[in-house]
TORPA-129677 format. One line per field, with one value per residue: residue number from 1; x, y, z of N, C-alpha, C in turn; residue in one letter. Coordinates in Angstrom, 2 decimals. Example, Ala and Ser with C-alpha at 12.3 -4.5 7.8 and 13.67 -1.06 7.14 Angstrom:
# TORPA-129677
k = c(1 / 2) .
nx = c(13.19 / 12.85) .
ny = c(-5.69 / -2.25) .
nz = c(7.80 / 7.08) .
cax = c(12.30 / 13.67) .
cay = c(-4.50 / -1.06) .
caz = c(7.80 / 7.14) .
cx = c(13.20 / 12.90) .
cy = c(-3.30 / 0.03) .
cz = c(7.80 / 7.87) .
r = c(A / S) .
# end
This chain:
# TORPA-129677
k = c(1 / 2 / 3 / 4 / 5 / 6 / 7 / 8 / 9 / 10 / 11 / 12 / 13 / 14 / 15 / 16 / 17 / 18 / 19 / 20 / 21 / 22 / 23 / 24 / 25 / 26 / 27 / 28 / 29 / 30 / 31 / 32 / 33 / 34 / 35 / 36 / 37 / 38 / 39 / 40 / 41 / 42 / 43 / 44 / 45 / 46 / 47 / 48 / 49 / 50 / 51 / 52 / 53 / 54 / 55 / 56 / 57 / 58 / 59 / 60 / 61 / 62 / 63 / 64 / 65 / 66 / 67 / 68 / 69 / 70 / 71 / 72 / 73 / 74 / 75 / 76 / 77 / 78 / 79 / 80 / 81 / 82 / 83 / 84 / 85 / 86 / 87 / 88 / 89 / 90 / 91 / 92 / 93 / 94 / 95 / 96 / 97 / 98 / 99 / 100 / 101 / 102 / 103 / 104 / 105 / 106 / 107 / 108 / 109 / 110 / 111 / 112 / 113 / 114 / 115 / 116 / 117 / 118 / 119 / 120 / 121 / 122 / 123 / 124 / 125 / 126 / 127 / 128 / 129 / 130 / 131 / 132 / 133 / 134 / 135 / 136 / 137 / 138 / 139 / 140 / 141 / 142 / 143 / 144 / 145 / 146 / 147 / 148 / 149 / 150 / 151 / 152 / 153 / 154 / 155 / 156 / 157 / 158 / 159 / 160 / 161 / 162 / 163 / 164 / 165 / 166 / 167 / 168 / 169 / 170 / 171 / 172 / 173 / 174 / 175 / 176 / 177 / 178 / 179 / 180 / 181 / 182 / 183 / 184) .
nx = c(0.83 / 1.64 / 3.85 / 2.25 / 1.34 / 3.63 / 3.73 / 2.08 / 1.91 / 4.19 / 3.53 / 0.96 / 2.89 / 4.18 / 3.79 / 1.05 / 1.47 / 4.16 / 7.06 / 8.82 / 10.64 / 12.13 / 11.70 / 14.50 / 16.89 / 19.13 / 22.57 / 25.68 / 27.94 / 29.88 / 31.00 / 31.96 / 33.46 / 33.45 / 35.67 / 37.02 / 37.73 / 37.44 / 34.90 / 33.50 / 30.71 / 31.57 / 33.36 / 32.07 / 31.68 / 30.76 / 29.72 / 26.93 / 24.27 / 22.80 / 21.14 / 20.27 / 18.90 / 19.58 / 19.55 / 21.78 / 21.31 / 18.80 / 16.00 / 14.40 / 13.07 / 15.17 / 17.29 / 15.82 / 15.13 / 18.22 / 19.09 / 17.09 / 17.91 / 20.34 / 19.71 / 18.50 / 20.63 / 22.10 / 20.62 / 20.07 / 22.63 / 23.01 / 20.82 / 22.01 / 24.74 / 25.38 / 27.14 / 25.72 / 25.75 / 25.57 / 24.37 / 24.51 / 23.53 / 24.07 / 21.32 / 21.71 / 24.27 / 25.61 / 25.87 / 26.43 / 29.07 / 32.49 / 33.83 / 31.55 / 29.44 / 30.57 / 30.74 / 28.70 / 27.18 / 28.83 / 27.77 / 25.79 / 26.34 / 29.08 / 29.84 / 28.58 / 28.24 / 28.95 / 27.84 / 29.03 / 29.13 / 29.65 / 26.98 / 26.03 / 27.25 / 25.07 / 23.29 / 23.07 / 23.24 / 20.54 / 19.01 / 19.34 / 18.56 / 15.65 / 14.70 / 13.31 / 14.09 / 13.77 / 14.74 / 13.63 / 12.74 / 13.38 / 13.29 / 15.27 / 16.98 / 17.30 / 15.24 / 15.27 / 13.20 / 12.34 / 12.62 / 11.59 / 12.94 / 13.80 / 17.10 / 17.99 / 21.05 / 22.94 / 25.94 / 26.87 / 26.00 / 23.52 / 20.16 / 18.44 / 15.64 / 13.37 / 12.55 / 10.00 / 9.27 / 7.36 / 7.15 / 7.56 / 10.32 / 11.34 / 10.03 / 11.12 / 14.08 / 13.65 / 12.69 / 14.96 / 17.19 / 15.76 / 16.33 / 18.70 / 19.80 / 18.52 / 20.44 / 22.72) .
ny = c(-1.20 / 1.18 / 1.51 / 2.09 / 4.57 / 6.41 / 6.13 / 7.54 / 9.61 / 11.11 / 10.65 / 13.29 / 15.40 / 15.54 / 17.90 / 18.16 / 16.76 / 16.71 / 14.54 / 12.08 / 10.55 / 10.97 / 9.78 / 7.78 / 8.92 / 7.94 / 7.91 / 6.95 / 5.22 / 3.01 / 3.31 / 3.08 / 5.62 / 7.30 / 7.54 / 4.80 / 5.24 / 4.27 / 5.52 / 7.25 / 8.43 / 10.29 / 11.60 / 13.62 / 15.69 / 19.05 / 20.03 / 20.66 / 17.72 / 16.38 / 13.41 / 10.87 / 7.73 / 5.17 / 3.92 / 3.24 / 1.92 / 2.49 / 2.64 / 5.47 / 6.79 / 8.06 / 8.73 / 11.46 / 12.12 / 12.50 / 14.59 / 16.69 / 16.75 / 18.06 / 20.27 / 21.74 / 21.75 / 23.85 / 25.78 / 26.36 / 27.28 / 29.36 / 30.79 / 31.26 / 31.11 / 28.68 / 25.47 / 23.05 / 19.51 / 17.02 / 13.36 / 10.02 / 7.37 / 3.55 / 1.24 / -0.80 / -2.86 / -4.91 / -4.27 / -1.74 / -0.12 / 1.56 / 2.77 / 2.78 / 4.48 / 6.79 / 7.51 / 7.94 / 9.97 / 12.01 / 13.34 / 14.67 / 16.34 / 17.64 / 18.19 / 16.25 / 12.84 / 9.84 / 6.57 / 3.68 / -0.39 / -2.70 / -5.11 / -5.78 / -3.45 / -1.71 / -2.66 / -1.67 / 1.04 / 1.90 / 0.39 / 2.14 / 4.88 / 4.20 / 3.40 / 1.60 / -0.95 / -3.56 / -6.41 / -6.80 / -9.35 / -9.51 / -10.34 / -12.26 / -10.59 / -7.89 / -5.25 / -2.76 / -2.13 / 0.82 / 2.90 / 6.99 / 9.63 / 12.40 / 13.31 / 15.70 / 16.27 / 17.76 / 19.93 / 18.25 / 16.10 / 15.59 / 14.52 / 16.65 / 16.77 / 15.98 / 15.04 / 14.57 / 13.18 / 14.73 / 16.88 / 20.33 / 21.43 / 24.17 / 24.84 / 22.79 / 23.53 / 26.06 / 25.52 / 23.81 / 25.57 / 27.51 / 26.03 / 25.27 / 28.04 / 28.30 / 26.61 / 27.71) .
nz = c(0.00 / 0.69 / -1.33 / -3.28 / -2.51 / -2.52 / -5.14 / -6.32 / -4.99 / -6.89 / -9.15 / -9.03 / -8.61 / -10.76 / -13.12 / -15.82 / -18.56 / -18.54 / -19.20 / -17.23 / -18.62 / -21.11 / -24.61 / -25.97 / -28.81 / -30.90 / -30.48 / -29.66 / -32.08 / -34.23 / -37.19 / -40.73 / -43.09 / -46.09 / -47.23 / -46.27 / -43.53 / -39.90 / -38.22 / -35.72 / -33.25 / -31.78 / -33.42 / -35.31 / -33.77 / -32.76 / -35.06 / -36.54 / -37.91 / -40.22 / -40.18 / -42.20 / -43.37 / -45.38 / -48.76 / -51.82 / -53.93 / -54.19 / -56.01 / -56.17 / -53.96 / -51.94 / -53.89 / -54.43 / -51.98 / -50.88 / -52.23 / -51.42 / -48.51 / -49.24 / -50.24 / -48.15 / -46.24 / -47.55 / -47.70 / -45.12 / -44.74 / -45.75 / -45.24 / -42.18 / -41.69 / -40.58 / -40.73 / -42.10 / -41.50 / -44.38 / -43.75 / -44.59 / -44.20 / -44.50 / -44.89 / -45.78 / -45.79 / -47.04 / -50.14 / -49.94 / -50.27 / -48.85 / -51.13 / -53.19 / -51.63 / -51.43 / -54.28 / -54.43 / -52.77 / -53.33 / -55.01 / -54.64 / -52.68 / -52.31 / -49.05 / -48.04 / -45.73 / -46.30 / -44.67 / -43.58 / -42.83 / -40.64 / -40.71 / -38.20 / -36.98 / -38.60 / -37.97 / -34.64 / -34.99 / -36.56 / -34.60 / -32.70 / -33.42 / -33.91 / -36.46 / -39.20 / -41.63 / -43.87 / -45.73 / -49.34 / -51.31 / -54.50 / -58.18 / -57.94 / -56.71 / -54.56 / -52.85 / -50.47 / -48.07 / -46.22 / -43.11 / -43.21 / -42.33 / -41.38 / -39.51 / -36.91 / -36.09 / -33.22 / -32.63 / -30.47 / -30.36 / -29.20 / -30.40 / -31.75 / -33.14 / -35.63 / -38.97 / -41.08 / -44.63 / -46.23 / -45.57 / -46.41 / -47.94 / -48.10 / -45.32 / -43.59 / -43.97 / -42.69 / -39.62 / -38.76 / -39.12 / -37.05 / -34.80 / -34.82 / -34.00 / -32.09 / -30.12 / -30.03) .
cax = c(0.00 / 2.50 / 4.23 / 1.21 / 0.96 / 4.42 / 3.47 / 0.39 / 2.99 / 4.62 / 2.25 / 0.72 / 3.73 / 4.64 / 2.77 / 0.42 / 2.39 / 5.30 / 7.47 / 10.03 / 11.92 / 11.94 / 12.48 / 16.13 / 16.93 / 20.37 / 23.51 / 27.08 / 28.00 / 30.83 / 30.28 / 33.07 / 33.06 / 33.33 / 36.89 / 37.36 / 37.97 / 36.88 / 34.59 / 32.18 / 29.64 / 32.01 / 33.90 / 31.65 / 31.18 / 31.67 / 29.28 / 25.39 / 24.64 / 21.11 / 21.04 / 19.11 / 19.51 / 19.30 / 20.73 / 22.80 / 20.08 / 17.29 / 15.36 / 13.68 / 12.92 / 16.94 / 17.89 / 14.96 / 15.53 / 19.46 / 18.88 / 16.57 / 18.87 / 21.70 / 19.06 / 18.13 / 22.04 / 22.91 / 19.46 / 20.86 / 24.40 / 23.10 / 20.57 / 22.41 / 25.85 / 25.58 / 27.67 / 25.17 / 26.77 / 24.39 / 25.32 / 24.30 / 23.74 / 23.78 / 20.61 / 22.03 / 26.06 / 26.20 / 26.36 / 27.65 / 31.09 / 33.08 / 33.74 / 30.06 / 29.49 / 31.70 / 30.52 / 26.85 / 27.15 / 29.43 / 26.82 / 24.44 / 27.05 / 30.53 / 30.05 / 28.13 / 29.33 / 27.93 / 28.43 / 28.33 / 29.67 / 28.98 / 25.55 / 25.86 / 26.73 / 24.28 / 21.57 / 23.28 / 22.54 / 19.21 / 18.42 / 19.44 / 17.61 / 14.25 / 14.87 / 13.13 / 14.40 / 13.41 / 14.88 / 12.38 / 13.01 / 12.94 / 13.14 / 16.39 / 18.01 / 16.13 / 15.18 / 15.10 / 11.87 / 13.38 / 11.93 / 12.19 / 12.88 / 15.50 / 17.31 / 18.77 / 21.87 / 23.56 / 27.11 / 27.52 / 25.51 / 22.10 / 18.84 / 17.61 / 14.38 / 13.24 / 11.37 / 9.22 / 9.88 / 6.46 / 7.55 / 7.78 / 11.48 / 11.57 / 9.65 / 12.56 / 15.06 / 13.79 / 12.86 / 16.30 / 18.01 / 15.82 / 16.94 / 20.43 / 20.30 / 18.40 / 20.96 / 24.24) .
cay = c(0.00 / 2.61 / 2.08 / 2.89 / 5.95 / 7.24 / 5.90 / 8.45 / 11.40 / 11.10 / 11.18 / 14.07 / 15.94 / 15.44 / 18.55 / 17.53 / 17.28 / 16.58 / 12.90 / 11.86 / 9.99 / 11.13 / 8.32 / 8.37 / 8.70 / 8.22 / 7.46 / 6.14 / 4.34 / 2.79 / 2.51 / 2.96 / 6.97 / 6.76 / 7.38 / 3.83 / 5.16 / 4.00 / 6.99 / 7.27 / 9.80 / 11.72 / 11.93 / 14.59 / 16.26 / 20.35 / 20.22 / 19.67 / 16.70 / 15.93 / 12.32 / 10.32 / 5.99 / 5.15 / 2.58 / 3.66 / 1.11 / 3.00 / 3.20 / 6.57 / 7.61 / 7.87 / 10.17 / 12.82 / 12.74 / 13.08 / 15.99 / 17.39 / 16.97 / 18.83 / 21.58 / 22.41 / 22.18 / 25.18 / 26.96 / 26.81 / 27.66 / 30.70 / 31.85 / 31.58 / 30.70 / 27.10 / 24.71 / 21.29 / 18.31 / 15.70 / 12.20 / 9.47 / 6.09 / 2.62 / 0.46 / -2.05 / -3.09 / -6.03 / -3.62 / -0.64 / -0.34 / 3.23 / 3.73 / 2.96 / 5.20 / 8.37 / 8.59 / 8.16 / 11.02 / 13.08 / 13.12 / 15.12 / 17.25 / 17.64 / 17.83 / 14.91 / 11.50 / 8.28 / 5.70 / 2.19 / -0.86 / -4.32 / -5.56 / -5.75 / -1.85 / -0.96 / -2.82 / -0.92 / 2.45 / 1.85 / 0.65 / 3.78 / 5.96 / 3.83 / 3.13 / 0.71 / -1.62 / -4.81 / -7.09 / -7.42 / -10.17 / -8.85 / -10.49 / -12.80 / -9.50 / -7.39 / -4.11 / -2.18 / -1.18 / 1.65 / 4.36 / 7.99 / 10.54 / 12.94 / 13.82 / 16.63 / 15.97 / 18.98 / 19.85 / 17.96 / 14.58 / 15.32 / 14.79 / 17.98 / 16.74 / 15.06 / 15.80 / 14.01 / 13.74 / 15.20 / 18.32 / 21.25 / 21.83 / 25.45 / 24.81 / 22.31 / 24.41 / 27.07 / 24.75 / 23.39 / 26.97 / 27.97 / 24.95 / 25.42 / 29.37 / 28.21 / 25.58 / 27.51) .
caz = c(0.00 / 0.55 / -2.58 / -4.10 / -2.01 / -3.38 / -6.84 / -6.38 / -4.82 / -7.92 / -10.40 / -8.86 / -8.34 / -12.02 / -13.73 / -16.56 / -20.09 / -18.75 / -19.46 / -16.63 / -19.11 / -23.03 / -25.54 / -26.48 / -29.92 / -31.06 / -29.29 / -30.10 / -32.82 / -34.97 / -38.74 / -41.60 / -43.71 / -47.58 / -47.37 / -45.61 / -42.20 / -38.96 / -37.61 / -34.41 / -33.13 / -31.60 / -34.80 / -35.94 / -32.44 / -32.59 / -36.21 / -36.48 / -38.52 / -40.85 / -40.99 / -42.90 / -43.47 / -46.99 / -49.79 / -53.29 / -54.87 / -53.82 / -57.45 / -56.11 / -52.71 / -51.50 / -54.59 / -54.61 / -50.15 / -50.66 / -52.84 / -50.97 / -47.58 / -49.40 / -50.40 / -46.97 / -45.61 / -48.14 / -47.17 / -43.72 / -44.44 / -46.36 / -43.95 / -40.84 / -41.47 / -39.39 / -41.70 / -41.44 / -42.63 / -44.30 / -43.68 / -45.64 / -43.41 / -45.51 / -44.60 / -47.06 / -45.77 / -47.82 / -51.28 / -50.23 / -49.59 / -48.75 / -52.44 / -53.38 / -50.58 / -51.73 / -55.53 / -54.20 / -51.70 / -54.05 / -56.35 / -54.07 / -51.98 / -51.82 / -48.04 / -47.83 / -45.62 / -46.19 / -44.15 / -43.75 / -41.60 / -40.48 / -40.68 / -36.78 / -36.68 / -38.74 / -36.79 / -33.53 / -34.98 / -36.79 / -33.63 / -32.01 / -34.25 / -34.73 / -37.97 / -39.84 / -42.49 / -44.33 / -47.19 / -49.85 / -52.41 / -56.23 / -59.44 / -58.07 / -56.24 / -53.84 / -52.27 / -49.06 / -47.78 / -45.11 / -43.08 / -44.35 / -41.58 / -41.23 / -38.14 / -36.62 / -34.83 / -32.52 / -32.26 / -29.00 / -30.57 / -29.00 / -30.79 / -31.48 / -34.01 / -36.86 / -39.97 / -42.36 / -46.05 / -46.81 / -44.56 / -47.22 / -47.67 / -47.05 / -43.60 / -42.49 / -43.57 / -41.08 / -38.77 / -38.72 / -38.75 / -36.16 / -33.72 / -34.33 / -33.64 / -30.56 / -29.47 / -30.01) .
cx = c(0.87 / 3.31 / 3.41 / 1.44 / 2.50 / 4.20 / 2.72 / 1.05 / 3.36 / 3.99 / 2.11 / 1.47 / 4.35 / 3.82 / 2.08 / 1.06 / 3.75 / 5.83 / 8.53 / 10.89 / 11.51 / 12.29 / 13.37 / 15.70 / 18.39 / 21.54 / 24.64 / 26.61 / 29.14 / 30.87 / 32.20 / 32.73 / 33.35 / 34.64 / 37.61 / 37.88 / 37.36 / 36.22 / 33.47 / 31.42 / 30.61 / 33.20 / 33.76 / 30.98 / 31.91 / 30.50 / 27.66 / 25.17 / 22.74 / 21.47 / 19.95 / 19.83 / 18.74 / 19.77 / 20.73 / 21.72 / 19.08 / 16.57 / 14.91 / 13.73 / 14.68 / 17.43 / 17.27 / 15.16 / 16.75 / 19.27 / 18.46 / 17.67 / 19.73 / 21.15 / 19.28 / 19.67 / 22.66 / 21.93 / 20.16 / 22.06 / 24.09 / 22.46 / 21.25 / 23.88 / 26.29 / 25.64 / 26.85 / 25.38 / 25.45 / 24.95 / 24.06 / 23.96 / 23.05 / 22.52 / 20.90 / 24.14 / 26.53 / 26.65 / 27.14 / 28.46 / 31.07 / 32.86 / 32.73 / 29.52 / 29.83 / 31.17 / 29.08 / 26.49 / 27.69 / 28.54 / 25.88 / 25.09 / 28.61 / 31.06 / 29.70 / 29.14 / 28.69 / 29.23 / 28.23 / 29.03 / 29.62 / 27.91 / 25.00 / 26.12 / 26.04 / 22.79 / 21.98 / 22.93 / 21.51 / 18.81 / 18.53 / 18.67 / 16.70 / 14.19 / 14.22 / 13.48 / 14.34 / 13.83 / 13.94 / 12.91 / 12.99 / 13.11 / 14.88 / 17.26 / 16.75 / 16.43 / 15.45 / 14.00 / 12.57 / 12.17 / 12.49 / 12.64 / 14.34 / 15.63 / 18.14 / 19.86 / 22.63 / 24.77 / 27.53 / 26.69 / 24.61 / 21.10 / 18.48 / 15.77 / 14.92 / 12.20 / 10.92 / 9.41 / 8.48 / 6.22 / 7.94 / 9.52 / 11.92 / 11.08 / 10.69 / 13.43 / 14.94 / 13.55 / 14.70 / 17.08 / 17.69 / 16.12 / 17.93 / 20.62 / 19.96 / 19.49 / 22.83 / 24.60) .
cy = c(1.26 / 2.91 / 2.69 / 4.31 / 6.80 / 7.34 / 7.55 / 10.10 / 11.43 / 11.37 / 12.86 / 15.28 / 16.29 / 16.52 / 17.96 / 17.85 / 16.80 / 14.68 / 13.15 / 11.85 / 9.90 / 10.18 / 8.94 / 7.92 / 8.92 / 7.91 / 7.47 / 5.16 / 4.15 / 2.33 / 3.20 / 4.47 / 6.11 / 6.56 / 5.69 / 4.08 / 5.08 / 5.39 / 6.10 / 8.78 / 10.92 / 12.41 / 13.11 / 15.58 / 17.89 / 20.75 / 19.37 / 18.89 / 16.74 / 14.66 / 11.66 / 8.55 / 5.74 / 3.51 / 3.44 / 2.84 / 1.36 / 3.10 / 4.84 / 7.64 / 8.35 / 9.26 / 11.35 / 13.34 / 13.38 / 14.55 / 17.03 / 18.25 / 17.90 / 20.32 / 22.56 / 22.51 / 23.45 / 26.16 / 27.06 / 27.67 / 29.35 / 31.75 / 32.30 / 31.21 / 29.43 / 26.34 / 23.15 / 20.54 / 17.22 / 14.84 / 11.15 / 8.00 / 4.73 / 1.56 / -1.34 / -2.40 / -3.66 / -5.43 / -2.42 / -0.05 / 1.62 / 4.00 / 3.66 / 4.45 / 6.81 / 8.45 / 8.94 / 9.53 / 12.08 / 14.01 / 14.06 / 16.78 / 16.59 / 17.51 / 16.75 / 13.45 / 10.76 / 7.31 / 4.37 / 1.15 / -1.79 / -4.39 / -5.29 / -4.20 / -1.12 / -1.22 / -2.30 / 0.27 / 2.94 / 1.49 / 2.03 / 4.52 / 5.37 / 3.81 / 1.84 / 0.01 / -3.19 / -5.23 / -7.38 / -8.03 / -9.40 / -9.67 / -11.22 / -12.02 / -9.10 / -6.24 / -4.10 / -1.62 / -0.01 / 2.81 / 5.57 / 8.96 / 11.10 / 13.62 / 14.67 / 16.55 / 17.16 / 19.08 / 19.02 / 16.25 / 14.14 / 15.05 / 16.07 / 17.93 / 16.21 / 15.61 / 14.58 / 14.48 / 14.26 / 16.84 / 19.36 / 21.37 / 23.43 / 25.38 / 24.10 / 22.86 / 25.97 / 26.68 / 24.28 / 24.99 / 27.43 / 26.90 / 25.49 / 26.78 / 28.72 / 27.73 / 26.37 / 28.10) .
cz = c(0.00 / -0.92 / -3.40 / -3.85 / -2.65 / -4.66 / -6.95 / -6.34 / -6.19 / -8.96 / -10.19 / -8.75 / -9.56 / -12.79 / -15.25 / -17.87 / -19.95 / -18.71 / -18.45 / -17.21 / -20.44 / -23.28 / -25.60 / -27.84 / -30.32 / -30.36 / -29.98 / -31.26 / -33.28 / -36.39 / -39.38 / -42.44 / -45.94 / -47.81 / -46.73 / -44.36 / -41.20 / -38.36 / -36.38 / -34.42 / -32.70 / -32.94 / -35.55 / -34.49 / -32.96 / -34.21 / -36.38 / -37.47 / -39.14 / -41.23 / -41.46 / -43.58 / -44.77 / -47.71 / -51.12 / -53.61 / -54.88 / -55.31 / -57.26 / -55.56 / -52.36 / -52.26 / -54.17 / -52.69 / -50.32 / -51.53 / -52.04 / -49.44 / -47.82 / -50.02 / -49.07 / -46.47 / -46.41 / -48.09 / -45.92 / -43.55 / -45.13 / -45.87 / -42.80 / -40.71 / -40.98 / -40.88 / -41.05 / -42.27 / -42.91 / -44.15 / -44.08 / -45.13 / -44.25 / -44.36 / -45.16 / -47.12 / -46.94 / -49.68 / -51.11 / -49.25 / -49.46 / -50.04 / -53.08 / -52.97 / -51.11 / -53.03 / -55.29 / -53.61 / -52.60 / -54.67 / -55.73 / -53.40 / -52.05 / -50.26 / -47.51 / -47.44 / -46.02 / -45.36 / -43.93 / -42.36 / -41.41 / -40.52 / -39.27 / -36.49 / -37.34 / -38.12 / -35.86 / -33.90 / -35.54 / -35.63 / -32.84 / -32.31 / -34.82 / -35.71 / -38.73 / -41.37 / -42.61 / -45.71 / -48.06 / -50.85 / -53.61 / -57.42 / -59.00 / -57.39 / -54.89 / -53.36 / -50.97 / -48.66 / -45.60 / -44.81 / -44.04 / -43.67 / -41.58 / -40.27 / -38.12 / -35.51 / -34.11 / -32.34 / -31.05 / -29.29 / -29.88 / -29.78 / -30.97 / -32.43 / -35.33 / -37.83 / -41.22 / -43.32 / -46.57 / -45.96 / -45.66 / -47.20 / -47.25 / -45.53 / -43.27 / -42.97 / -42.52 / -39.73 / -38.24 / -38.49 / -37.28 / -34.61 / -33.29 / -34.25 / -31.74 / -29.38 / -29.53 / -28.64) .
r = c(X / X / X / X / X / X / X / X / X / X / X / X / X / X / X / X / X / X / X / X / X / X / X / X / X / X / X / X / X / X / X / X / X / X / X / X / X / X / X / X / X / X / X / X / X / X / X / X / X / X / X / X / X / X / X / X / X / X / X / X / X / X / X / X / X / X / X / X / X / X / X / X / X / X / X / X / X / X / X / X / X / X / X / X / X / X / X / X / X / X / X / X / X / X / X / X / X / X / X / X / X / X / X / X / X / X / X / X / X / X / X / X / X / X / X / X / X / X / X / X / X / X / X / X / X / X / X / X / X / X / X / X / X / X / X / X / X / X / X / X / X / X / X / X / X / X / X / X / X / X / X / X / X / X / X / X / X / X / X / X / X / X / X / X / X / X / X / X / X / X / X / X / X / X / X / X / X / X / X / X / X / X / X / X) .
# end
């Protein structure tokens, strides 16, 4: 009975709206850059980050997002000066490699990373970042059926938000600007 009765303090004590404990989104990781070098999260610590988990085989979705991604990072950089790096995360290890990786990304931005990794670190940081991905058979080969969301990572490798690919691109590029004015 008494635990209850703290259960109850607690609650009540908690004002209405608010969450003890936010989902996490994001974390550490260890994947491979296009250049073939070993990178982590803090790798890119000190520089806000738009990622987004993809595959080079994408028939569609993948291109018209990375485009878009490297739109909004030079709307940013031109409104507000904040240099945001896109990064490029492989859903699909088993095809693409670093140098896959590097002409795919080139191709969109010059600042652009992609990255990739073991199978096992890319299920560690799709898990991290709720990410969904599934093998779909094809015609003897097969696809990726993948979420689509793109995240906002913070100089210091917090979460700062996410945006849907049916999110106007001028709105997340001020969205996004106005974060990272908020956050410096």
């Amino acid at each position: 009975m008494a635990r209850w009765l703290v259960y109850l303090g607690l609650l009540t004590a908690t004002p209405l709206g608010a969450h003890a404990i936010p989902a996490s989104v994001g974390g550490p990781f260890h994947l491979v850059d296009q250049d073939g070098h070993a990178v982590t999260d803090r790798t890119y610590r000190g520089r806000p980050l738009l990622m987004y988990f993809g595959y080079t085989s994408c028939p569609d979705v993948c291109p018209v997002d990375l485009a878009r991604i490297a739109s909004i990072a030079k709307t940013v950089r031109e409104q507000t000066g904040i240099d945001v790096t896109p990064v490029f995360v492989t859903v699909d290890p088993a095809r693409d490699t670093p140098e896959r990786m590097k002409a795919y990304v080139r191709a969109f931005s010059p600042n652009a990373i992609g990255l990739t990794g073991s199978s096992a670190q890319i299920k560690a940081v799709t898990d991290a970042y709720h990410v969904y991905f599934r093998k779909v058979p094809m015609d003897g080969g097969y696809f990726v059926d993948h979420s689509t969301v793109l995240y906002l990572i913070g100089p210091d490798g917090a979460f700062l938000g996410h945006y849907g690919r049916k999110a106007p691109e001028q709105d997340v590029a001020t969205r996004v600007a106005q974060t990272l004015q908020a956050h410096r």
